[in-house]
N, C-alpha and C positions, 0 to 999 in steps of 0.2 A: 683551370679544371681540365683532366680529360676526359675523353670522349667516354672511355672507360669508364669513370668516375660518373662522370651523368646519366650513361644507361643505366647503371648502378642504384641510380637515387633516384631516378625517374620511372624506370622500369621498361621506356622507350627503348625500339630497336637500335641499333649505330646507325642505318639506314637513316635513320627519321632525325637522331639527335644532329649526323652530319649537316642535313639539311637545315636545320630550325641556326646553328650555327651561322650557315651559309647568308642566313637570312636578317640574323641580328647585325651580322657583321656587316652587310648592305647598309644597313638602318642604322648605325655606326653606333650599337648601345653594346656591341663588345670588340676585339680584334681578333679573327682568327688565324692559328698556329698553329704548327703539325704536331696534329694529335691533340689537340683540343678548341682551347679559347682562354683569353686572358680578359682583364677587366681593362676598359679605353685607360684609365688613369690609375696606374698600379700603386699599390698602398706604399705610402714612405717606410713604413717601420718592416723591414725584412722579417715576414711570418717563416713559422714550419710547411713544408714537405708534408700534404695530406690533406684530407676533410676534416671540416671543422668539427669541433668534440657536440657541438649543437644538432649536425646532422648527422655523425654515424651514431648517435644514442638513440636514433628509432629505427637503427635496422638490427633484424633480426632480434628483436628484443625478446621474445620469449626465449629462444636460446640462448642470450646469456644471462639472462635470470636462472637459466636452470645451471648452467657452467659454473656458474659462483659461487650458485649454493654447494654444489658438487668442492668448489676450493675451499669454504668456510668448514664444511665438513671436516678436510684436513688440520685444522685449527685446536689448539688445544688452549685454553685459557693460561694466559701468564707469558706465554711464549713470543720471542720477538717476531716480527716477520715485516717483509718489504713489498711493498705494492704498488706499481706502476701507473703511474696515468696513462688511462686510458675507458674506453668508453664500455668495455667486458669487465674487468676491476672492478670501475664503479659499481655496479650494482656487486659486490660483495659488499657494499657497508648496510644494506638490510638487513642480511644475516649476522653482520660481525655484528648490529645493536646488542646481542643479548651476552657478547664475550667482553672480557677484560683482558686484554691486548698491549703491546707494547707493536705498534704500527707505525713504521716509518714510511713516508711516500714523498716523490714529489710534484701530488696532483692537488691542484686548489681545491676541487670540489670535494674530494675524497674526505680531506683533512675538515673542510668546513661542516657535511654531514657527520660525521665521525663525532666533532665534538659537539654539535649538537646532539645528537641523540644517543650516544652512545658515552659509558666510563672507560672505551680506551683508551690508552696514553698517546699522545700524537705527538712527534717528532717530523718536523718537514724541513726541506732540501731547499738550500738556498740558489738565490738566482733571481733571474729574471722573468716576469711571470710571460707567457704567448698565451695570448687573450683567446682564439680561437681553438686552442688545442686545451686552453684551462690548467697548462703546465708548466711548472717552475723548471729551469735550467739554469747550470751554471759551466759559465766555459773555462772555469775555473780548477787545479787538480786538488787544489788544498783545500776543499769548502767540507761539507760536514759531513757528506756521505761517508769517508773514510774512518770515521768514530763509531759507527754503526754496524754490530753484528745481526745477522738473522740465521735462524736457522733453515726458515722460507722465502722465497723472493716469485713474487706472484707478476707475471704479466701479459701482454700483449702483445700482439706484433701487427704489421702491416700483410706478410706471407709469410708462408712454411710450406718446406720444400726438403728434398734429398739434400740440400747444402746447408741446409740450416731457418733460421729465425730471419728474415728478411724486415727491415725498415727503409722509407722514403726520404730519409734527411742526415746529411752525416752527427750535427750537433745530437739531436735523440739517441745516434750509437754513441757517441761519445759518454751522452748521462749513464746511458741504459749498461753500457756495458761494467761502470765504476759500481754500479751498483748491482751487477751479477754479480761481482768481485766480493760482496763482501755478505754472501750468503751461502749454506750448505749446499740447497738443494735449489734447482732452479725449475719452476711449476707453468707451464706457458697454458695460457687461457684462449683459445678462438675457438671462435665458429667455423662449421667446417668449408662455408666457401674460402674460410683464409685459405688451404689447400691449393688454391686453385689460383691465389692472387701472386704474384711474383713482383720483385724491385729490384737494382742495380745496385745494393748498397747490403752484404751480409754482417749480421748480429754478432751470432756466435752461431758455431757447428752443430748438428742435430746430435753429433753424441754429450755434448756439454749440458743437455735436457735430462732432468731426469721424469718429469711427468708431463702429459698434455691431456686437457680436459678438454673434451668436445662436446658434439650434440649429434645424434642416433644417425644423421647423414652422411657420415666421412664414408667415402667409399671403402672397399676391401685392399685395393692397393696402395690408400695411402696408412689404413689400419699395417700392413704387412710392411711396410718403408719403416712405420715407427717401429715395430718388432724385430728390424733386421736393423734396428741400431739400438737395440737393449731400453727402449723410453716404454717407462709404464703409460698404458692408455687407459682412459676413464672417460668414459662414453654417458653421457646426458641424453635424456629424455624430454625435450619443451611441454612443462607444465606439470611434469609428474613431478611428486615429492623428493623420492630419490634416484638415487645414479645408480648405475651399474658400471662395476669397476671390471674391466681385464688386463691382466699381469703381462705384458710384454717384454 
């Protein structure tokens, strides 16, 4: 984890989280590493790049309750559409309950609410499931995404920025990108600290977006970044009913 990562989840200063680091790692219950801390005995099964799908589902959660709803909106019943794991995504299966959907994803959880509660059709991405992220991957080019058109392709990201969609792990660009590939339009779902979060590792290009749904916080210059690259912005309200859309 980094340092970054723990003020994040904790709410603590870096000041304080350096310390308490400094301190575990005396006490030999972690190792620390520049720029963070790793676990004494790191797990045999090589995980993803990122926090676990268990703890970023309680941040900022009423803003992507409202983001989603804001993408479901978009939604017309019958219509295919692709949806990414991820912990904004997920909560679009509240609202998608009351549609009938042809939804292709390659998120465990997605797919597992979907069919419980909902008469979507679920089509999911083969591979191998990463337990912490709750997401199927396959390192494979010939597996099933290639069969699958959408006319939507709904997701997330790690950062966004003037270069683009930003992720933490090459395997994630690898899935994420086969499955931009085979939709019209591509709809990226964050909250607006993603603005602000940055990674070593780009998506795709911010003109390859064609919409981003946020929540009432994005500042003006990162609103004026998406306008000076033609991306419609749709701007969310945490807890109001609906959105408010502006055409960029």
């Amino acid at each position: 984890m980094t340092v970054v990562d723990l003020c994040s989840l904790t709410g603590a200063s870096e000041a304080t989280v350096r310390r308490d680091i400094a301190t575990l790692h005396m006490q030999k219950k972690l190792r620390r590493v520049r720029g963070g801390a790793e676990a004494m005995t790191p797990q045999t099964f090589t995980g993803l790049a990122g926090r676990p799908f268990a703890l970023n589902e309680t941040i900022n959660i009423a803003a992507k309750q409202a983001i989603a709803r804001a993408a479901v909106d978009l939604c017309d019943d019958g219509e295919p559409i692709i949806i990414n794991g991820g912990t904004t995504t997920f909560q679009m299966v509240h609202p998608l309950a009351s549609k009938r959907m042809q939804v292709f994803t390659n998120s465990f959880p997605i797919a597992e609410h979907l069919l419980k509660h909902s008469r979507n059709t679920i089509m999911l991405s083969g591979g191998a499931i990463y337990r912490e992220q709750n997401i199927i991957l396959s390192p494979f080019d010939n597996d099933v995404t290639r069969n699958f058109y959408a006319r939507r392709m709904f997701m997330g990201a790690q950062g966004l920025g003037p270069l683009g969609l930003m992720e933490a792990d090459p395997l994630l660009i690898q899935a994420e990108q086969k499955l931009i590939g085979q939709a019209d339009e591509l709809i990226v779902l964050v909250d607006s600290s993603k603005f602000a979060n940055r990674s070593s590792l780009l998506l795709c290009p911010l003109n390859r977006i064609d919409t981003v749904i946020t929540d009432d916080r994005i500042t003006d210059r990162d609103a004026a970044m998406l306008e000076a690259a033609d991306v419609t912005l749709i701007v969310t309200t945490p807890g109001a009913a609906s959105a408010q859309a502006t055409a960029t």
